[in-house]
Phi, psi and omega in degrees: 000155192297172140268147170260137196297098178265147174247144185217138180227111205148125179250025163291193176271337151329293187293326180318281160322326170293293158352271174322305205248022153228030116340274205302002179256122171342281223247039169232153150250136197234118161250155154236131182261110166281200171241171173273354185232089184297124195220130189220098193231050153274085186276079141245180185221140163253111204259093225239147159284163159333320196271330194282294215296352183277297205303302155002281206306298166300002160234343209233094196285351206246002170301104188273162198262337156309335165296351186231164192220117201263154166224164199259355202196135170212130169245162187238135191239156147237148202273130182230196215252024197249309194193172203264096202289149170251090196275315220187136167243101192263133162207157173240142180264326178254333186274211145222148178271303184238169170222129159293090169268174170252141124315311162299304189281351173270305171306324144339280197296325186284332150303323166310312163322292204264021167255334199264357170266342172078057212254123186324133171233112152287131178243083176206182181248094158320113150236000166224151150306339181297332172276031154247338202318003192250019204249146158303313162210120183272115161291099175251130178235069198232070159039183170324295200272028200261089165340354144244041136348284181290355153289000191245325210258328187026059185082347196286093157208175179247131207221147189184084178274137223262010182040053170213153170235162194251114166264115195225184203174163166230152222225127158258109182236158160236057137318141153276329171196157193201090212261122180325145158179163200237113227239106154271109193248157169303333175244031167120157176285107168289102195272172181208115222219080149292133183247030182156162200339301218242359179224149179221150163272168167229134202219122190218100187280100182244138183290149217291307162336290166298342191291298203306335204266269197295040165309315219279323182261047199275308183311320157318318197257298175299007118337305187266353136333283177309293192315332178266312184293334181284346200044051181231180183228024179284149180283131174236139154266131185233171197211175163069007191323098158247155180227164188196162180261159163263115156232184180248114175216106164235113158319135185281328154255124145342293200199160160193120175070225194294000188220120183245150170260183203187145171123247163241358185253018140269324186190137188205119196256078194007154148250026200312296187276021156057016200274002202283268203330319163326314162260021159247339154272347140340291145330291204284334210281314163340296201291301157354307207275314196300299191276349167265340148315299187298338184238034125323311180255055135054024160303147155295124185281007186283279227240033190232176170290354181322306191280336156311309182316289167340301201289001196265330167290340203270291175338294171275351150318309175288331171269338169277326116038256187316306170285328144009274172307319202288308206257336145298333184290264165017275204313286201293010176259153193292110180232134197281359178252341192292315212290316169294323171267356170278338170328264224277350153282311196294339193304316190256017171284026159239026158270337176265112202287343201279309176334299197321297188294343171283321200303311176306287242249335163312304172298335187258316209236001178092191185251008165243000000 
């Protein structure tokens, strides 16, 4: 029997990671469309679950443990005008709750995966679908912002600019321990991400306005940040300084016929909670499951219910997510009539023992 021909359109880590792992299915053939000029300047860190990092693991075998940097414990602080709470802590003794990546080296390695599988890459720019048409099934993984989107999508999606820009960067310390943790500060949530001894990322969500005022001083004022929330007077370097705006973006329709979208053109997300890649390999591990059903029983994926199937599963999860994040975001931002009584809740939520254990298992594993 033919294998039926999948098309993945995107060299990000989304399409890559599609790419690769439905590979690994017998009675599909899997291309990539790529760009012709591969270019890889994403100086970010990624923050994957326990559960996300298996699945890794397991389609992709030559993936060393060296790329990530794992941690058993993360804490959360929120900031008052007295001192910093230290509210809620997750930690495991045996498991790890997250892994740390560089985005330039996983994307690297995962292209070497799709040279060394040898999986066909059309190195060209799509501007119309009509030049697939001969594929079975279209994956399109072209980021947020890809205009051709609204032929699948046909505007239905829910939108919310969150008038913040995300500021990230990498951090050189001689720290001795150093715990992932996350910070609510007044001028917004700041993460802290280590990917090795001596370096850590940051991710600082700033209202659009204060960005725009303190540009010229961005390097400065996350310096003397960090130095205050770590509470040290040690010298840090920091580098790799990138900024991007924040939205809320989920599409409403999926698919249409054979092409579906994935990715960050399905759904983008704060990043307060670190959950966006997360629900996207969530996806793809859904999507993986759904097409080796159908073409095991030699169904067409063409002409079959899969991607309805998808979209029935995928969906509320990614909407409950999303507002999820949304609604962490909410709380914690900052309001003078609000701010004294989210105080005196966080003071006492880590006497509620239970919180811990949702927070953990909502994080490693999705709602399922």
């Amino acid at each position: 029997m033919n294998k039926q021909r999948i098309c993945v359109v995107g060299d990000g880590l989304t399409g890559l990671m599609t790419a690769i792992t439905l590979n690994n299915i017998p009675e599909l053939e899997v291309n990539l469309v790529a760009k012709k000029q591969i270019r890889n300047k994403d100086k970010r860190t990624t923050a994957i679950s326990d559960t996300n990092f298996e699945f890794l693991k397991e389609n992709i075998k030559g993936l060393k443990n060296s790329y990530f940097w794992s941690s058993k414990k993360i804490e959360l602080f929120y900031e008052t005008k007295k001192n910093n709470i230290n509210f809620l802590n997750l930690n495991e003794k045996k498991s790890n709750l997250m892994h740390v990546f560089e985005n330039n080296k996983i994307r690297n390695f995962f292209f070497k995966e799709i040279l060394k599988r040898k999986i066909n890459i059309i190195k060209k720019k799509i501007k119309n679908l009509n030049e697939l048409k001969e594929f079975d099934l279209i994956i399109l993984c072209l980021g947020g912002n890809s205009n051709i989107y609204a032929k699948i999508s046909k505007g239905r999606s829910i939108k919310k600019d969150y008038k913040e820009i995300a500021v990230t960067g990498y951090v050189s310390h001689k720290f001795k321990n150093l715990n992932t943790s996350q910070f609510f500060l007044k001028e917004g949530p700041l993460a802290i991400l280590p990917f090795s001894k001596e370096n850590f990322s940051f991710v600082w969500s700033l209202d659009k306005e204060f960005y725009i005022q303190k540009s010229k001083e961005i390097k400065n004022l996350i310096q003397d940040k960090i130095k205050e929330v770590l509470n040290t007077k040690n010298k840090l370097s920091v580098s790799n300084i990138q900024s991007f705006p924040i939205f809320l973006g989920l599409k409403k329709n999926y698919f249409k016929k054979n092409i579906l979208i994935l990715g960050e053109g399905l759904h983008t997300i704060h990043p307060v909670a670190g959950q966006g890649f997360n629900l996207v390999l969530r996806d793809i591990r859904k999507l993986k499951e759904i097409l080796k059903y159908y073409s095991t029983l030699g169904i067409s994926l063409k002409n079959s219910y899969a991607l309805n199937d998808f979209y029935k599963s995928r969906k509320p999860e990614n909407i409950i997510m999303s507002f999820g994040v949304d609604l962490t975001h909410s709380f914690f931002k900052k309001n003078k009539y609000l701010d004294p009584f989210k105080s005196a809740i966080l003071s006492n939520i880590s006497s509620w023992k239970s919180l811990s254990q949702i927070a953990k298992k909502i994080s490693d594993k999705g709602l399922y």
